[in-house]
N, CA, C and O atoms as CSV, one atom per row, in Angstrom:
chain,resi,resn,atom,element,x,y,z
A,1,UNK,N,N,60.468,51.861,37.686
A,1,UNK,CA,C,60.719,53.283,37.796
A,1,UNK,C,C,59.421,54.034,38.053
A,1,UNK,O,O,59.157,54.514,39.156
A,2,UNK,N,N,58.781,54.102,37.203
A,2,UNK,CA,C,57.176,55.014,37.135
A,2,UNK,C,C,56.050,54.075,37.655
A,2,UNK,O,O,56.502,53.103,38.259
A,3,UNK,N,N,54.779,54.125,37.574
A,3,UNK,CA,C,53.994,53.518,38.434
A,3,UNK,C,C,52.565,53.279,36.976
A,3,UNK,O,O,52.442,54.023,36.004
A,4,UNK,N,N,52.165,52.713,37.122
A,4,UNK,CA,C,51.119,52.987,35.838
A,4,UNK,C,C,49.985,53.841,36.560
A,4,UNK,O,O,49.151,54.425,35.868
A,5,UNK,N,N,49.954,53.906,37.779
A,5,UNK,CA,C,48.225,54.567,38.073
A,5,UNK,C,C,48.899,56.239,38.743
A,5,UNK,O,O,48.540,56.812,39.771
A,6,UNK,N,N,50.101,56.742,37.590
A,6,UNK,CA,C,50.647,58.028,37.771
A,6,UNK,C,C,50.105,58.352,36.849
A,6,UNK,O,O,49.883,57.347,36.174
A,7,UNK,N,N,49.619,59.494,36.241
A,7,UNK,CA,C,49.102,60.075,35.086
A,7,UNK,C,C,49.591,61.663,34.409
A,7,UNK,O,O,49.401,62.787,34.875
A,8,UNK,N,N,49.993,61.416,33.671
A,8,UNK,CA,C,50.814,62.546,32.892
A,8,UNK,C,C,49.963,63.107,31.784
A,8,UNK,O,O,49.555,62.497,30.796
A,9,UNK,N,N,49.776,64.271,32.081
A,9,UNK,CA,C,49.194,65.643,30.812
A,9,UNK,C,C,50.709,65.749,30.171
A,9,UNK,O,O,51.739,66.080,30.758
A,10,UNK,N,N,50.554,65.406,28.913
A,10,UNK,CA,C,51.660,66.065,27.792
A,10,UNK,C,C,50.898,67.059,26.858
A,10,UNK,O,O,49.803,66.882,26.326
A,11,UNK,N,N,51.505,67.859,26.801
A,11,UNK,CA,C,51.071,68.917,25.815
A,11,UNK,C,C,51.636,69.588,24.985
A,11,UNK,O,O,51.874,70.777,25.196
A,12,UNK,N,N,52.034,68.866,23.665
A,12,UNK,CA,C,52.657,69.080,22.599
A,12,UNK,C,C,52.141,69.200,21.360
A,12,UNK,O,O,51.259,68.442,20.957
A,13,UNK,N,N,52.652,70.176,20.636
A,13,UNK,CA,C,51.778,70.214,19.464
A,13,UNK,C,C,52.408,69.818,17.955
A,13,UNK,O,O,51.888,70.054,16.864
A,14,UNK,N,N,53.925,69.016,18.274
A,14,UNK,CA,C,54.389,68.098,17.131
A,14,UNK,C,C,54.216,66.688,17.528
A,14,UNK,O,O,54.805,66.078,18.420
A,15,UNK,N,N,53.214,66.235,16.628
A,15,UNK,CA,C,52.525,65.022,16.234
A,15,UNK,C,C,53.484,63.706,16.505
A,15,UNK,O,O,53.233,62.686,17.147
A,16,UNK,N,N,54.422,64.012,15.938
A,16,UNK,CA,C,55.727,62.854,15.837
A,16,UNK,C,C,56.431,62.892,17.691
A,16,UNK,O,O,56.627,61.883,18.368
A,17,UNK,N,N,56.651,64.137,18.078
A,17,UNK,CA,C,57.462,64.008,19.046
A,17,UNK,C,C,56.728,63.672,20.128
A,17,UNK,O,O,57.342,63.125,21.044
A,18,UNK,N,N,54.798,63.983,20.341
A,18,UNK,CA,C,54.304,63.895,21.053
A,18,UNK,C,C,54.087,62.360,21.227
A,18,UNK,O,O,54.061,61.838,22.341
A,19,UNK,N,N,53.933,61.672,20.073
A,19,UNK,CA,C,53.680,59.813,20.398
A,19,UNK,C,C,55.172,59.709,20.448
A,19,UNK,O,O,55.263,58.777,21.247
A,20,UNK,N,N,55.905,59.897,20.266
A,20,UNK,CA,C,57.480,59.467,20.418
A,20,UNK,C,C,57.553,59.091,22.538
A,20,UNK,O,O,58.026,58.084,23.066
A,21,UNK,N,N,57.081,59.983,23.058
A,21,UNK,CA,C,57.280,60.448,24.261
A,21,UNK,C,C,56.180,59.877,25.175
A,21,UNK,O,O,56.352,59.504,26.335
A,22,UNK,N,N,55.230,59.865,24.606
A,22,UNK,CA,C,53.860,59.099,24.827
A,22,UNK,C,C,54.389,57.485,25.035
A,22,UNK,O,O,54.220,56.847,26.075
A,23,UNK,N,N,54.991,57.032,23.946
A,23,UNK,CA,C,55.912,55.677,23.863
A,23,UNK,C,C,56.646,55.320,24.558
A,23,UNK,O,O,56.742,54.108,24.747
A,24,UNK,N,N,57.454,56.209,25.218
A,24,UNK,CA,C,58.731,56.085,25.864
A,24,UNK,C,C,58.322,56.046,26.816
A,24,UNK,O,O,58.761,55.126,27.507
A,25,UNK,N,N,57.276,56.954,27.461
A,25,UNK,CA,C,56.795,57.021,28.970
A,25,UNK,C,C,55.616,55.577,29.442
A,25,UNK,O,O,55.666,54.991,30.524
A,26,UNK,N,N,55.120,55.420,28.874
A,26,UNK,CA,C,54.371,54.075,29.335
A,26,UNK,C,C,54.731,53.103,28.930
A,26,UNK,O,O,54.066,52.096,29.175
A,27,UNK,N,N,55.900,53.012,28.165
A,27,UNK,CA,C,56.198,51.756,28.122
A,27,UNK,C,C,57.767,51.803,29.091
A,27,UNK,O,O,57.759,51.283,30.207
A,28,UNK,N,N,58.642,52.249,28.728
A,28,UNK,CA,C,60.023,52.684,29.547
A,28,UNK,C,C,59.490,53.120,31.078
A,28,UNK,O,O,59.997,52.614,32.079
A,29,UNK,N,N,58.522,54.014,31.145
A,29,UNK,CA,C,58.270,54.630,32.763
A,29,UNK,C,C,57.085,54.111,33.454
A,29,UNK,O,O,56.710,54.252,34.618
A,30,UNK,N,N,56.521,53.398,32.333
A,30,UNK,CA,C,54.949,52.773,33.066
A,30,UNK,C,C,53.952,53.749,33.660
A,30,UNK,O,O,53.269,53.625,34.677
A,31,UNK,N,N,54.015,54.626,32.900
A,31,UNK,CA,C,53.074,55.907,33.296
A,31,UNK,C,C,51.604,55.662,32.187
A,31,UNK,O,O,51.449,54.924,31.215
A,32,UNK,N,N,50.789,56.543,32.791
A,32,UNK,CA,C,49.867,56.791,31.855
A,32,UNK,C,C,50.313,57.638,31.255
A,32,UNK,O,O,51.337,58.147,31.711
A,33,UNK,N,N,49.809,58.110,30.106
A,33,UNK,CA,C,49.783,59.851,29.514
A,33,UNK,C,C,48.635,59.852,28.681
A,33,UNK,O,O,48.022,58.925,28.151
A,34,UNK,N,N,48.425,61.399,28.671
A,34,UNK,CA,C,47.051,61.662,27.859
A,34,UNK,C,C,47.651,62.527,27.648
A,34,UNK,O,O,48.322,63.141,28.477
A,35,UNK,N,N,47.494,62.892,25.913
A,35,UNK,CA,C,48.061,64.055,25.244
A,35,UNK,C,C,46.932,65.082,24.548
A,35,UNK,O,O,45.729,65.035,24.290
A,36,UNK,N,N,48.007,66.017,24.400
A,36,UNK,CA,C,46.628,67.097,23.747
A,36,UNK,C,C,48.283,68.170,22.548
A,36,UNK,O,O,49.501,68.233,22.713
A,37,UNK,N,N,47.644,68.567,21.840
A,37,UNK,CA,C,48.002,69.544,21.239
A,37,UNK,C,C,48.281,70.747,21.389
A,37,UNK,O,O,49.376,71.275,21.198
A,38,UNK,N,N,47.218,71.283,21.770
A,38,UNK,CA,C,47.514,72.814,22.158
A,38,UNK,C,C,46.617,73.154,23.881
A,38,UNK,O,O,45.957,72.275,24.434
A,39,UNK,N,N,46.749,74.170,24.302
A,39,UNK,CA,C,46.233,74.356,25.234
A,39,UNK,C,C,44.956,74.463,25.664
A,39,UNK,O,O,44.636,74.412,26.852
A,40,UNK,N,N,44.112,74.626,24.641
A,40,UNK,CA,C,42.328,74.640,24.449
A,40,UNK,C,C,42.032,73.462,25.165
A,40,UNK,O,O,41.313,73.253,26.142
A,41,UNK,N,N,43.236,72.237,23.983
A,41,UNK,CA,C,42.974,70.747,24.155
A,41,UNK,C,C,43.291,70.463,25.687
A,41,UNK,O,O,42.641,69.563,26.219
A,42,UNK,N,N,43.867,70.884,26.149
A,42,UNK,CA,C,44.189,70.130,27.350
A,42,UNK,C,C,43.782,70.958,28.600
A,42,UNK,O,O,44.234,70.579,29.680
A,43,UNK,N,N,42.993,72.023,28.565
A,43,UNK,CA,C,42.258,72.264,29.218
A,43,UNK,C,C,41.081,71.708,29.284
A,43,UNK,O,O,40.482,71.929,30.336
A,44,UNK,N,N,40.153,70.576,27.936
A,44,UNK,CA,C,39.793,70.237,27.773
A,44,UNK,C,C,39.362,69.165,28.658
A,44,UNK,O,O,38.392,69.155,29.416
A,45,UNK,N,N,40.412,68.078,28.400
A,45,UNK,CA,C,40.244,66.792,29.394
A,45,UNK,C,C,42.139,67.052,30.580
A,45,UNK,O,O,43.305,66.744,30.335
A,46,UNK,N,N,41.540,67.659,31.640
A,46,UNK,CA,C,42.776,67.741,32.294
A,46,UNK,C,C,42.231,67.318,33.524
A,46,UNK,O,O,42.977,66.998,34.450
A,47,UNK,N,N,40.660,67.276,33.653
A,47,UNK,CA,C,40.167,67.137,35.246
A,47,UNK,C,C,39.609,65.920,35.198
A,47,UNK,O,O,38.971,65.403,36.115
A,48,UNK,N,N,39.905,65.305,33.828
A,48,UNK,CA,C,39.315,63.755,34.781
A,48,UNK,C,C,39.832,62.446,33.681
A,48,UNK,O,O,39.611,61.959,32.572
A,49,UNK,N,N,40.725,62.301,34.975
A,49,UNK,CA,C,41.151,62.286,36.326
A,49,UNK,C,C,42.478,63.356,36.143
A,49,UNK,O,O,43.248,63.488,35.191
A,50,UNK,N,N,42.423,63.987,37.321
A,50,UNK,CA,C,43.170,65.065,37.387
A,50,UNK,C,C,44.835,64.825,36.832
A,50,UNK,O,O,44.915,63.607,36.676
A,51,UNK,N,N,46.055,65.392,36.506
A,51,UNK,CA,C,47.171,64.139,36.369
A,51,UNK,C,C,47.827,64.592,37.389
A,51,UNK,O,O,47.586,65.669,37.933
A,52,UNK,N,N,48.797,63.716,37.757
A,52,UNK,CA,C,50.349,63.862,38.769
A,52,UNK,C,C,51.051,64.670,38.376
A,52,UNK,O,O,51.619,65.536,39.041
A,53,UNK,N,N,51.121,64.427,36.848
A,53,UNK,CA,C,52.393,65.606,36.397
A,53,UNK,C,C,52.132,66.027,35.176
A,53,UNK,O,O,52.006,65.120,34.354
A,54,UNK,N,N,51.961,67.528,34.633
A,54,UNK,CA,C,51.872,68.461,33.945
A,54,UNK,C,C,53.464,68.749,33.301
A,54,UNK,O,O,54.339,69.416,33.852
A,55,UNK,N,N,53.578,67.929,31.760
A,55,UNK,CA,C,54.289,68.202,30.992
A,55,UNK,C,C,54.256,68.861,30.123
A,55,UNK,O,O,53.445,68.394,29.323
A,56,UNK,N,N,54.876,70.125,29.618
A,56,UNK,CA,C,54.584,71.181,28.924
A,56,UNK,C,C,55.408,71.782,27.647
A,56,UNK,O,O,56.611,71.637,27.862
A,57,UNK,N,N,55.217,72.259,26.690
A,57,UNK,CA,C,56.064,72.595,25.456
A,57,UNK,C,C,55.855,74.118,25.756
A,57,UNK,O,O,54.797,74.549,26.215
A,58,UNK,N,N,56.958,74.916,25.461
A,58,UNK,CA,C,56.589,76.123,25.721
A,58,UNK,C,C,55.935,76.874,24.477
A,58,UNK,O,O,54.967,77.607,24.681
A,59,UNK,N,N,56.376,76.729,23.365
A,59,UNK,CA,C,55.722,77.512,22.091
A,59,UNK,C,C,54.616,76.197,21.604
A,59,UNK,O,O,54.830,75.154,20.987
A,60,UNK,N,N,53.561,76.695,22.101
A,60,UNK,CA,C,52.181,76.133,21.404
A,60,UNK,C,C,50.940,76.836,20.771
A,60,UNK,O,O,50.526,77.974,20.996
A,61,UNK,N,N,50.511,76.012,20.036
A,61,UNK,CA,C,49.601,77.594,18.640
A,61,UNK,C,C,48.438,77.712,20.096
A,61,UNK,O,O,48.018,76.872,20.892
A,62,UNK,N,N,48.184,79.421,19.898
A,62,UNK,CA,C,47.069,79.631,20.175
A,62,UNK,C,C,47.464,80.699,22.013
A,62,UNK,O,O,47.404,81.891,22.314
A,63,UNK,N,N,47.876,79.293,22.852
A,63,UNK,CA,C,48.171,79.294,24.135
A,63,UNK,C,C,49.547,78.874,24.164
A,63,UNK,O,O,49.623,77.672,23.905
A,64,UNK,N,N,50.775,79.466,24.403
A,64,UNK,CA,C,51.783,79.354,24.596
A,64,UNK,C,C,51.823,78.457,25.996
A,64,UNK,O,O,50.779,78.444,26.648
A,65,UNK,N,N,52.935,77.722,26.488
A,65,UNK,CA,C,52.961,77.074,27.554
A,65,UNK,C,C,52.601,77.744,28.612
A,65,UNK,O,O,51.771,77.312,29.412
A,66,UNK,N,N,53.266,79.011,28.736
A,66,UNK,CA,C,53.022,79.724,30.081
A,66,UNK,C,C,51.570,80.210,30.251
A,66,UNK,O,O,51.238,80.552,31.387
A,67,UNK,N,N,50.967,80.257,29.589
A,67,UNK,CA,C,49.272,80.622,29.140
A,67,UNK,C,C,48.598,79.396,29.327
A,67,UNK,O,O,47.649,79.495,30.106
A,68,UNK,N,N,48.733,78.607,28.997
A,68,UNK,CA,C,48.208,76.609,29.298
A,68,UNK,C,C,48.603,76.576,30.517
A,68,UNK,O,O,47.580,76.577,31.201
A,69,UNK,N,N,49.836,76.539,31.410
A,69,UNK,CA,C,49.895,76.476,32.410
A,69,UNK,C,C,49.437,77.440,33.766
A,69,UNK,O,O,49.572,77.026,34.918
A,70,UNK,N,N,48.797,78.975,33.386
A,70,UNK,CA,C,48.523,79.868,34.433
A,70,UNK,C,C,46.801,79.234,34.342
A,70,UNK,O,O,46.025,79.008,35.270
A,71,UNK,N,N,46.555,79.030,32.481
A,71,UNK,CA,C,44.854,78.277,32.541
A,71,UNK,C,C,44.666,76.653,33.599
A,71,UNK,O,O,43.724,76.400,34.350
A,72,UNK,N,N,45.684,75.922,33.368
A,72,UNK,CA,C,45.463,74.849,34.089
A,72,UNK,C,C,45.848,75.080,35.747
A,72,UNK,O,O,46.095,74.155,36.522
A,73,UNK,N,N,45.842,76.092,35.993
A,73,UNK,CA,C,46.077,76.208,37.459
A,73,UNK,C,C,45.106,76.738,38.196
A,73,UNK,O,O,45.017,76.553,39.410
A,74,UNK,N,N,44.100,77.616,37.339
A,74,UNK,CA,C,42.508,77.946,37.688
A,74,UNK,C,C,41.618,76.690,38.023
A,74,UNK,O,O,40.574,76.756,38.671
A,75,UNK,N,N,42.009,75.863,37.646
A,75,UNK,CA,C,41.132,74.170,37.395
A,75,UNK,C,C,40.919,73.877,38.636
A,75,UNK,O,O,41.851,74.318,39.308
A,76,UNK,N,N,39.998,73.248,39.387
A,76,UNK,CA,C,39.741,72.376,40.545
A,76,UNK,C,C,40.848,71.290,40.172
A,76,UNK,O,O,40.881,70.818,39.035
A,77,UNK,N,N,41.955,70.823,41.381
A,77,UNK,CA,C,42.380,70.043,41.657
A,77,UNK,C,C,43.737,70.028,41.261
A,77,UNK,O,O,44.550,69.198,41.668
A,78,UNK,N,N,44.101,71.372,40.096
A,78,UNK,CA,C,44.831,71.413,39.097
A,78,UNK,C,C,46.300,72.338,39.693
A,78,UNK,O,O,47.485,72.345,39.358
A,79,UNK,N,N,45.577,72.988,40.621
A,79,UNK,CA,C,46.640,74.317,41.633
A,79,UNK,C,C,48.259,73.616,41.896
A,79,UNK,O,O,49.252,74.190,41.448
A,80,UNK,N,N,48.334,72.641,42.479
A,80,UNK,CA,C,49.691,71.968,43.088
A,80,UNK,C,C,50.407,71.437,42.364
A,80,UNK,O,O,51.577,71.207,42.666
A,81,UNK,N,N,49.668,70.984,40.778
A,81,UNK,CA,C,50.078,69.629,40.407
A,81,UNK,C,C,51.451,69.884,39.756
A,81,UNK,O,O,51.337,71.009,39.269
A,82,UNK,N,N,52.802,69.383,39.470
A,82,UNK,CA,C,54.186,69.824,39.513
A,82,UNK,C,C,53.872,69.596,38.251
A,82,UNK,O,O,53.082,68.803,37.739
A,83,UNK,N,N,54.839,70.668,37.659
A,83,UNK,CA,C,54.779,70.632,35.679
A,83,UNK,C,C,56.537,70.740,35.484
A,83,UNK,O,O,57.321,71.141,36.344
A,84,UNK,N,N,56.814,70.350,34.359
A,84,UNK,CA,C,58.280,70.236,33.612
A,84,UNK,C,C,58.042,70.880,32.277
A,84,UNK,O,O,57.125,70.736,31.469
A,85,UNK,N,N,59.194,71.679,32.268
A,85,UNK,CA,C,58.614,72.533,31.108
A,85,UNK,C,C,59.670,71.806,30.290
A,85,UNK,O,O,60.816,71.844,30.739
A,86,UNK,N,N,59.380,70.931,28.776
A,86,UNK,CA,C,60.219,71.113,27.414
A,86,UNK,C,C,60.276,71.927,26.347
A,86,UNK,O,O,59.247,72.032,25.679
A,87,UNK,N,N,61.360,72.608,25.986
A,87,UNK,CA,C,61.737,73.923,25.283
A,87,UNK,C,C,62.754,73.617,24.126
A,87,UNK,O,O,63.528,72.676,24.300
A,88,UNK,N,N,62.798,74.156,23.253
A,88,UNK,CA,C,64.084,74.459,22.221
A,88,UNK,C,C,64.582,75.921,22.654
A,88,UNK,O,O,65.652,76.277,22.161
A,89,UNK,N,N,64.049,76.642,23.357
A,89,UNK,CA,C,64.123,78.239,23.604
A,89,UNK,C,C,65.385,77.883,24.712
A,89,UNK,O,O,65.184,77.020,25.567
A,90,UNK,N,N,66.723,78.617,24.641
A,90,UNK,CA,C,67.374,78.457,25.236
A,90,UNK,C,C,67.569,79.977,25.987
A,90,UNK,O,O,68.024,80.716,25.114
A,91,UNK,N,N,67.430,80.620,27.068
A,91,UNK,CA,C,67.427,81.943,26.855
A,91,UNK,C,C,67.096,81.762,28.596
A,91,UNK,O,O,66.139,81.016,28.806
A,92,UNK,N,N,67.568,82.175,29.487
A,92,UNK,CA,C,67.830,82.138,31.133
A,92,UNK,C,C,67.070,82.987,31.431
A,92,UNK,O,O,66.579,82.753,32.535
A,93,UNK,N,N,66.583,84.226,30.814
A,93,UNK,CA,C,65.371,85.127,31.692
A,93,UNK,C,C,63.729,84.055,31.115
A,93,UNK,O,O,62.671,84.143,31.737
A,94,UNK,N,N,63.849,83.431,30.260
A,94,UNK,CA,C,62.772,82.667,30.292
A,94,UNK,C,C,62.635,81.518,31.261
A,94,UNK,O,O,61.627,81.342,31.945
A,95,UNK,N,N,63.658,80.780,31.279
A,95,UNK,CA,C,64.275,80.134,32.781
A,95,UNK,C,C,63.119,80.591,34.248
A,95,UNK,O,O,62.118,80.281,34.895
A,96,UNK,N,N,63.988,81.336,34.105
A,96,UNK,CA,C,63.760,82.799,35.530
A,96,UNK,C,C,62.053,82.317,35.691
A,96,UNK,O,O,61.600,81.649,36.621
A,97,UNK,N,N,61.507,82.700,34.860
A,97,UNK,CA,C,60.339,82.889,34.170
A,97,UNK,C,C,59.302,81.720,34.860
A,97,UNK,O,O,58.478,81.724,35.775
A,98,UNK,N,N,59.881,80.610,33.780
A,98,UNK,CA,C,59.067,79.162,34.373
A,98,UNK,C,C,59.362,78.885,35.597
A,98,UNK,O,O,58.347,78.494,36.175
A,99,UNK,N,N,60.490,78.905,36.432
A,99,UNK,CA,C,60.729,78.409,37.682
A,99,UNK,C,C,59.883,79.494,38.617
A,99,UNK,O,O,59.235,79.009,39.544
A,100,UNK,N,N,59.860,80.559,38.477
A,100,UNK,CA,C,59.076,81.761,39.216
A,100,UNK,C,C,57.829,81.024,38.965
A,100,UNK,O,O,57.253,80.781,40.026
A,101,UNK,N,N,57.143,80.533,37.805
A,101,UNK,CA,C,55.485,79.764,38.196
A,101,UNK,C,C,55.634,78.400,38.303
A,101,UNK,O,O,54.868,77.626,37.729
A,102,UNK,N,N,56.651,78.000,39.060
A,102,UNK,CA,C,56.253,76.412,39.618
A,102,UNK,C,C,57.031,75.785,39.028
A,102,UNK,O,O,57.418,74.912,39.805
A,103,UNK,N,N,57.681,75.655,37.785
A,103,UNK,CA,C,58.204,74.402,37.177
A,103,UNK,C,C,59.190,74.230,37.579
A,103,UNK,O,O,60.104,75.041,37.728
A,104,UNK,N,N,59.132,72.541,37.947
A,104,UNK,CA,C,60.145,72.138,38.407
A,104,UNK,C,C,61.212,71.823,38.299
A,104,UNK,O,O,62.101,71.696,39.141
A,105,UNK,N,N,61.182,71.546,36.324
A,105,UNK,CA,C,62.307,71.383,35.583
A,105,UNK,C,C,61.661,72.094,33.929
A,105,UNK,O,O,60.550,72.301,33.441
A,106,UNK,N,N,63.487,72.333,33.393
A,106,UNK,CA,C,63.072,73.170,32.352
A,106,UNK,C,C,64.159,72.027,31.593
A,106,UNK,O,O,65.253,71.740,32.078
A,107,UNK,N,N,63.636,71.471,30.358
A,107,UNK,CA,C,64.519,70.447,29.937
A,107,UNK,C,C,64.288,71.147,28.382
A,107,UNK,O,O,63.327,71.667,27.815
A,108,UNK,N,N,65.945,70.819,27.961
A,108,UNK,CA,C,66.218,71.548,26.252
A,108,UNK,C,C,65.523,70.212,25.288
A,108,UNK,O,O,65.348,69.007,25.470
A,109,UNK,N,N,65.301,71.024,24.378
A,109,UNK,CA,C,64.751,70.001,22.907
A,109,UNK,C,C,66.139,70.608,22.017
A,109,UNK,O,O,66.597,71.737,21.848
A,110,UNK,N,N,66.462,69.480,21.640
A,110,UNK,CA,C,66.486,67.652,22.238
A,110,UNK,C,C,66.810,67.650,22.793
A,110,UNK,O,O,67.825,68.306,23.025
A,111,UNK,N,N,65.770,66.265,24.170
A,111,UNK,CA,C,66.287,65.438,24.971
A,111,UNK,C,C,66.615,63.997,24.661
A,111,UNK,O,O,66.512,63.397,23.592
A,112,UNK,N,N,67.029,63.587,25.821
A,112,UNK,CA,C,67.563,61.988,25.713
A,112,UNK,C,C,65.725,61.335,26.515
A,112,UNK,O,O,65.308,62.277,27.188
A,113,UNK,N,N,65.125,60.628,26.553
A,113,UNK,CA,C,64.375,59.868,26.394
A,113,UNK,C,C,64.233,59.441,27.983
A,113,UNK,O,O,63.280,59.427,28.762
A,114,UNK,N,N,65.284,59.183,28.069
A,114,UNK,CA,C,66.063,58.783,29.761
A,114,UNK,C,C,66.094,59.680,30.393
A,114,UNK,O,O,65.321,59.551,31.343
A,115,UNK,N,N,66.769,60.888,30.387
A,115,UNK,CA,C,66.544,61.872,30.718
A,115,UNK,C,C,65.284,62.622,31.820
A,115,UNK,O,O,65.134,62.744,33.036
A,116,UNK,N,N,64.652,62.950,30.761
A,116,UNK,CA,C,63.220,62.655,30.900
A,116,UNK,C,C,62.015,61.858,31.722
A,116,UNK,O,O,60.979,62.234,32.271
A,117,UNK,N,N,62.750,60.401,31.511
A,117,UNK,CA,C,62.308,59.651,32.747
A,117,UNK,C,C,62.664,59.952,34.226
A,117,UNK,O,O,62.034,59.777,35.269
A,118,UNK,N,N,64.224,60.604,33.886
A,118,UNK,CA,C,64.749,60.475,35.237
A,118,UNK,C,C,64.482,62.232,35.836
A,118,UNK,O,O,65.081,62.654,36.825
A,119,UNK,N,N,64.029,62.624,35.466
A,119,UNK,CA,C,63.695,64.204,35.978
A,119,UNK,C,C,61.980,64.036,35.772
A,119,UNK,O,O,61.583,65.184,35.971
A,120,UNK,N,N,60.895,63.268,35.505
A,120,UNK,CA,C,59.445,62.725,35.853
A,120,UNK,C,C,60.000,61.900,37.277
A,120,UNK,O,O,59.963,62.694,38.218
A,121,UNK,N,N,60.310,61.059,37.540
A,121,UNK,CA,C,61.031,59.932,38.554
A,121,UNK,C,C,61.147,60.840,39.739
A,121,UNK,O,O,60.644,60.606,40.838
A,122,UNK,N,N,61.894,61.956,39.406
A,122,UNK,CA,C,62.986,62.531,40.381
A,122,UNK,C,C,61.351,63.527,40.715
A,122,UNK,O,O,60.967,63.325,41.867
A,123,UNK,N,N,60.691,64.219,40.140
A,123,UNK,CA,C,59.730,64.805,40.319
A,123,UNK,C,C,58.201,64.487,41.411
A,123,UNK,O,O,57.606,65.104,42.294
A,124,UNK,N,N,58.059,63.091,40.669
A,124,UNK,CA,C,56.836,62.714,41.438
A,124,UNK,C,C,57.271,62.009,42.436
A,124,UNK,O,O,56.559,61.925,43.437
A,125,UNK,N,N,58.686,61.268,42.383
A,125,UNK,CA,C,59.129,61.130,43.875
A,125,UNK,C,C,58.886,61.911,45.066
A,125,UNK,O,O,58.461,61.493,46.143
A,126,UNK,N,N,59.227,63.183,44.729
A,126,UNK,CA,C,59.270,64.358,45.420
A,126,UNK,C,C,58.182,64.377,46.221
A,126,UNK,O,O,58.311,64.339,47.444
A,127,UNK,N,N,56.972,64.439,45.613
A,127,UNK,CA,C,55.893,64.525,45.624
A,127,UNK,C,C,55.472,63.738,46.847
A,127,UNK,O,O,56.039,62.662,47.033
A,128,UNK,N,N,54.304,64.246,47.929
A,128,UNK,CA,C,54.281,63.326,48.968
A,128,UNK,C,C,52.441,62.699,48.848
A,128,UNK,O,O,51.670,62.517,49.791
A,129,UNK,N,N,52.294,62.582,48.020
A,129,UNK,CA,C,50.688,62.382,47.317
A,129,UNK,C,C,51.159,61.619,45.884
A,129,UNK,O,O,50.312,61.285,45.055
């Protein structure tokens, strides 16, 4: 399904759900991932090596997703890169919201695991790089 020399920014700031997903994706999708907590963090190490795909939590301390994601788009290399937003926020003008800055998918908490794989899959497929 996934490729291992694909590389995924996750950026979550529950501990449990973030290695849960971390787990699922390189071992189930054969991806890399490098995680961070909050948005400081992953502005931190996001440019090297740049990732394929920008996975995102929307309520994070400090920098909310949409704030992590307008910061990681200032970045050299960082402008194109396709992000998926994961949410518990169920609410369609926030919708509106993320898809108006790029995201390609807006997936509810909880997801299925699979899921997930298959909307990353369906994503960097897309992708012609």
């Amino acid at each position: 399904m996934g490729e291992r020399n694909k590389t995924i920014l996750y950026v979550e700031d529950d501990p449990s759900l973030q290695k849960l997903v971390r787990v699922a994706l390189e071992a189930l999708g054969r991806y890399t991932v490098r995680t961070a907590g909050d948005g400081r963090e992953a502005m931190a190490i996001a440019r090297d090596p740049a990732p394929h795909l920008l996975l995102l939590d929307l309520n994070l301390p400090d920098m909310n997703g949409i704030a992590t994601l307008r910061a990681l788009r200032q970045l050299p290399g960082l402008a194109d890169v396709p992000v998926i937003f994961l949410t518990a926020v169920n609410d369609p003008a926030v919708d509106v919201e993320l898809y108006a800055l790029g995201a390609r998918e807006v997936l509810r908490k909880p997801f299925r695991p699979r899921l997930l794989l298959e909307s990353i899959a369906g994503v960097l497929g897309a992708r012609s790089t």
